[in-house]
C-alpha positions in Angstrom: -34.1 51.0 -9.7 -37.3 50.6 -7.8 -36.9 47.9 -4.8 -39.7 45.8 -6.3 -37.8 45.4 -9.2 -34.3 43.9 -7.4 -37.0 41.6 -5.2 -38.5 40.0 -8.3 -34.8 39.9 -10.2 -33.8 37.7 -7.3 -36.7 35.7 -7.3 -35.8 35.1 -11.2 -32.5 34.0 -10.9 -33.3 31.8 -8.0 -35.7 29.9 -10.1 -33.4 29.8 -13.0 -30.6 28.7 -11.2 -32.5 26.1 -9.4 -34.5 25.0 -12.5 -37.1 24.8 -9.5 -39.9 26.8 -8.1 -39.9 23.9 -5.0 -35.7 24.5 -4.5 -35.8 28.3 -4.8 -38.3 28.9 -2.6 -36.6 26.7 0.4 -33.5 28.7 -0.1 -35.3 32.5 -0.3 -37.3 31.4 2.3 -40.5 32.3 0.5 -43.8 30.3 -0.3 -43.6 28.6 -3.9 -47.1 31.3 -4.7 -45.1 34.2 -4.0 -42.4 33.4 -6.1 -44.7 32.5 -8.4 -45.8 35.8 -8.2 -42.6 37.9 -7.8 -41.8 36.1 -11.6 -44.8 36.9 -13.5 -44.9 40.4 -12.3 -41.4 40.4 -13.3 -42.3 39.2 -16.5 -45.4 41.3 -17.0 -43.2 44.7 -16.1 -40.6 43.7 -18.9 -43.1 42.6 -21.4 -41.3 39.0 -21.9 -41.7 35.9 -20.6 -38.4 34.7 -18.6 -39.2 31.0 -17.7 -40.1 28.1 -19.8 -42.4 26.1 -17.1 -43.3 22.3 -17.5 -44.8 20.0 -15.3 -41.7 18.8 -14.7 -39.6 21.1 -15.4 -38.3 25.1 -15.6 -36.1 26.5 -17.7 -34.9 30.0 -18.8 -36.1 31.3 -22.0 -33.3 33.0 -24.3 -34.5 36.4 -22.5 -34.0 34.9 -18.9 -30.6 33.5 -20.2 -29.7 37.0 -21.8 -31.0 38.4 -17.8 -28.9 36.1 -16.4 -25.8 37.2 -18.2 -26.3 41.0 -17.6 -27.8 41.4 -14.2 -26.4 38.4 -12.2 -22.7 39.1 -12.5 -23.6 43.4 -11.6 -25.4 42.0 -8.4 -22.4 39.6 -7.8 -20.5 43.0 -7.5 -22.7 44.3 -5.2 -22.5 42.0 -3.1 -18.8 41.8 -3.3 -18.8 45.9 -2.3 -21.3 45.1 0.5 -19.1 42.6 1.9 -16.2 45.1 1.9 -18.0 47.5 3.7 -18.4 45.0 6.2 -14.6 44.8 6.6 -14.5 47.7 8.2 -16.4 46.5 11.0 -14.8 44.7 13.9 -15.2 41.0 12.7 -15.5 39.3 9.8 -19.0 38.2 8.3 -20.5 37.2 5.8 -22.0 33.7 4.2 -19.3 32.1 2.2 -20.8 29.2 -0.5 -18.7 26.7 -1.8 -18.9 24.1 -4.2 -17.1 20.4 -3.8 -17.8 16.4 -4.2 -18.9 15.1 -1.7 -15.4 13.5 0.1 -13.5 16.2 -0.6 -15.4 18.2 0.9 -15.5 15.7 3.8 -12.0 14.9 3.7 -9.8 18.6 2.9 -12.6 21.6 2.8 -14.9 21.3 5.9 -11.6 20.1 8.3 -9.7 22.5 7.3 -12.3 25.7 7.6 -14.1 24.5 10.9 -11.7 26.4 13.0 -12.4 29.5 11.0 -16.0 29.0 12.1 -15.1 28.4 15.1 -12.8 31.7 15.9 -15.4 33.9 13.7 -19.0 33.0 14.7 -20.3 35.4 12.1 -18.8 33.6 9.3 -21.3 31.6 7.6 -20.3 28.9 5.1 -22.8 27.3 2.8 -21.2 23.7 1.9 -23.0 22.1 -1.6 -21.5 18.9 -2.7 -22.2 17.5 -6.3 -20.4 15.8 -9.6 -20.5 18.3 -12.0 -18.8 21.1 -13.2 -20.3 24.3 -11.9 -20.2 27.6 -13.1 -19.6 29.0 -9.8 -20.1 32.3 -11.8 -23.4 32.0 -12.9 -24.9 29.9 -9.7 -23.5 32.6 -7.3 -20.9 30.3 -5.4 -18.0 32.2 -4.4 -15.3 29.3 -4.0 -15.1 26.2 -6.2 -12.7 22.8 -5.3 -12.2 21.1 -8.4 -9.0 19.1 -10.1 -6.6 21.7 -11.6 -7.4 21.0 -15.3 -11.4 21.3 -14.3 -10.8 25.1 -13.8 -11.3 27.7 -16.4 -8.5 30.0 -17.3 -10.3 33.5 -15.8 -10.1 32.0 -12.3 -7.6 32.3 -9.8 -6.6 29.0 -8.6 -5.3 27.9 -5.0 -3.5 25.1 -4.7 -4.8 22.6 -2.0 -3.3 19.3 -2.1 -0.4 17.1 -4.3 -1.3 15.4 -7.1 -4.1 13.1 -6.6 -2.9 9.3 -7.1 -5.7 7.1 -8.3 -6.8 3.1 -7.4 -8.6 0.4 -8.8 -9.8 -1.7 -5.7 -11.6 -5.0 -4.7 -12.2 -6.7 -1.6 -11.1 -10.1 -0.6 -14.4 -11.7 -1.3 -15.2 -10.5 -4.8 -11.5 -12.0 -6.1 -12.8 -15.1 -4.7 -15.1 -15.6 -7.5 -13.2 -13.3 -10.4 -9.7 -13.1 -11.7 -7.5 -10.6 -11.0 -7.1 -7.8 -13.6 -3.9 -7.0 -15.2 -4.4 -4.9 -18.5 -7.0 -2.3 -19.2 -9.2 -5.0 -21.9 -9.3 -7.4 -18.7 -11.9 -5.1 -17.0 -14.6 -5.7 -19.6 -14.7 -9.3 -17.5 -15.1 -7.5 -14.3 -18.2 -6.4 -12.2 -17.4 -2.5 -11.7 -18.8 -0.1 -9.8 -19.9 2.8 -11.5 -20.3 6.7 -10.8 -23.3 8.6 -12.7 -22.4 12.0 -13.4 -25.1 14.4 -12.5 -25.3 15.5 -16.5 -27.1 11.6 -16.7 -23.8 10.0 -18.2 -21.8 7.2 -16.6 -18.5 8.4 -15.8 -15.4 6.5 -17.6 -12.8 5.3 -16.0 -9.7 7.5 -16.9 -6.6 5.1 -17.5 -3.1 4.5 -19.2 -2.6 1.5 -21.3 0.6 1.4 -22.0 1.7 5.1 -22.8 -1.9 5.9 -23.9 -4.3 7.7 -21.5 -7.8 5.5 -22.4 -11.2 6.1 -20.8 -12.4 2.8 -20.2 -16.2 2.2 -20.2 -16.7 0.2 -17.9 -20.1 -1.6 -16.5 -21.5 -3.6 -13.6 -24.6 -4.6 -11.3 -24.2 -1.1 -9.3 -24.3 2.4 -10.0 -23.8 5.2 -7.3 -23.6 9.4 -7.7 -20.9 9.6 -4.8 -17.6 8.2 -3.5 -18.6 6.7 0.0 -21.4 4.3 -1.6 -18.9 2.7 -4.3 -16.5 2.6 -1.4 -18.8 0.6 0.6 -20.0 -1.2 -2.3 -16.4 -2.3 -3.2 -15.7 -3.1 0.6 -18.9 -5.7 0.5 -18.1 -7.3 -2.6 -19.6 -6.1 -5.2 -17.3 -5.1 -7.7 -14.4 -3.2 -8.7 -13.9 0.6 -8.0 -11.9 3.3 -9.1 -11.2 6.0 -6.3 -8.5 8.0 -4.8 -6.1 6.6 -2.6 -6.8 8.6 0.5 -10.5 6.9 0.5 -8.9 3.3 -0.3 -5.4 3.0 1.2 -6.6 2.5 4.8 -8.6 -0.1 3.8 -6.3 -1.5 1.8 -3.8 -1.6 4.7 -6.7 -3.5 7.0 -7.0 -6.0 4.4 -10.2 -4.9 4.0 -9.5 -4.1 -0.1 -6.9 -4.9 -2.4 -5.5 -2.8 -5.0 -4.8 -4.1 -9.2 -3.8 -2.5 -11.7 -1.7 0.5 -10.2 0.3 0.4 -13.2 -2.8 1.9 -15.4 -3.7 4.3 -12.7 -2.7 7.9 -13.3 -2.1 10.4 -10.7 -5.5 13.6 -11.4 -4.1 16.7 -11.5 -3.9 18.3 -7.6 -7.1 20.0 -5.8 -7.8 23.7 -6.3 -9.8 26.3 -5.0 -10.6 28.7 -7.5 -12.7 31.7 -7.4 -13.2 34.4 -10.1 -10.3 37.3 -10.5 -12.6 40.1 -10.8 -14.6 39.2 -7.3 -13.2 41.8 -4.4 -12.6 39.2 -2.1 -14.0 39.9 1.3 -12.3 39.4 4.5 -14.7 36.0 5.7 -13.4 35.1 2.2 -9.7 35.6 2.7 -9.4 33.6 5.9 -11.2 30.9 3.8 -9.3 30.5 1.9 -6.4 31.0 3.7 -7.7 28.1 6.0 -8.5 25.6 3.0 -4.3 26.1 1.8 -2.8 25.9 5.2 -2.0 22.6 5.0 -0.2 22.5 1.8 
């Protein structure tokens, strides 16, 4: 394949991963015009256009998709083989990307693969942190730390923590003016803080009521996209919050929050890192991942 052909592939599915000329070009490193112009000669050598461009927007057409299918997944493999090679050095290298939300990755991933970093300094780790469900695949991440039933079937899956309990939490102040909850119908009363997933949608609140699991749809003045702002919210006042207990308890023990409801709060299904089962794992990889289940 002639190079100028694997330049302007990249170039492609940076864009299309990105649905952003701006955001691709900060992470190749390139001017948004040369992009611009690795795509379209892209496009003009295959005959097809590949992007669907907007003022506001880029998307893949059904040939970019049907590119993205084919060609990402073979260059996925190259890497992999590259990074093998590499193995037989002296050290380990290599730039490992990982996907988390945003306290977990504070909380379990980064503490826990800082002293890799630290013993190989040519390990690179490229830390993204969002609410959605990525297809680590596709968007060229080589680990993923989701919930245990988040993870698709074809990956392998390494446990990282227990079962995650759950807690509904106010502070002090905000039960001075509101009544304590009890069931899951009281919390239509309540002023809750709510998460907005990054597909647009408001995330709802996944309960039991009784022996049912209900997602309650809940609603309230304030409206955050990660954990550590509806903490703080919750910790000021204004509302309700549901979070994991390793974010609330010591705040809860401070007197800073109190917890309601435990009864309706489930335990989520334990923290995984998954990755796919036909990547050749390279040796930065392995002591990754070996780092991030150490503590189990």
């Amino acid at each position: 394949m002639p190079r100028q052909n694997i330049t302007d592939i990249l170039a492609f599915l940076a864009v299309a991963n990105e649905r952003s000329f701006t955001r691709a070009a900060a992470k190749l490193g390139l001017s948004q015009s040369a992009l611009s112009h690795n795509v379209r000669d892209l496009e003009t050598r295959l005959g097809v256009r590949l992007l669907t461009r907007t003022t506001r927007s880029v998307s893949p057409t059904e040939a970019g998709e049907q590119l993205m299918r084919t060609v990402a997944p073979r260059l996925e493999e190259i890497d992999a083989e590259i990074a093998a090679v590499s193995d037989l050095g002296a050290f380990p290298s290599g730039t490992i990307r990982i996907t988390a939300i945003d306290h977990v990755a504070d909380s379990i991933v980064w503490p826990r693969i800082a002293r890799v970093l630290e013993q190989y300094p040519d390990v690179r780790v490229e830390l993204n942190t969002e609410y959605r469900l990525v297809d680590i695949a596709a968007e060229r991440f080589d680990i993923g730390v989701r919930y245990g039933d988040q993870i698709q079937k074809d990956m392998v899956a390494v446990r990282l923590t227990p079962d995650i309990r759950m807690t509904i939490v106010g502070s002090p102040r905000y039960f001075e003016t509101h009544e304590l909850p009890v069931t899951v119908q009281d919390l239509v009363r309540q002023n809750c803080i709510t998460l907005r997933l990054q597909g647009g949608g408001i995330y709802a609140w996944e309960l039991r009521d009784g022996d049912r699991q209900v997602e309650a749809r809940v609603t309230g003045q304030v409206t955050f996209s990660g954990a550590y702002q509806m903490l703080n919210a919750a910790l000021s006042g204004y509302g309700l919050a549901f979070l994991p207990e390793e974010l609330t308890q010591p705040h809860v023990d401070a007197g800073h929050l109190r917890r309601v409801m435990d009864d309706c709060c489930p335990d989520f299904p334990a923290l995984h890192a998954y990755y796919p089962s036909r990547r050749n794992s390279s040796r930065a990889m392995r002591l990754v991942i070996e780092a991030m289940r150490a503590d189990v």
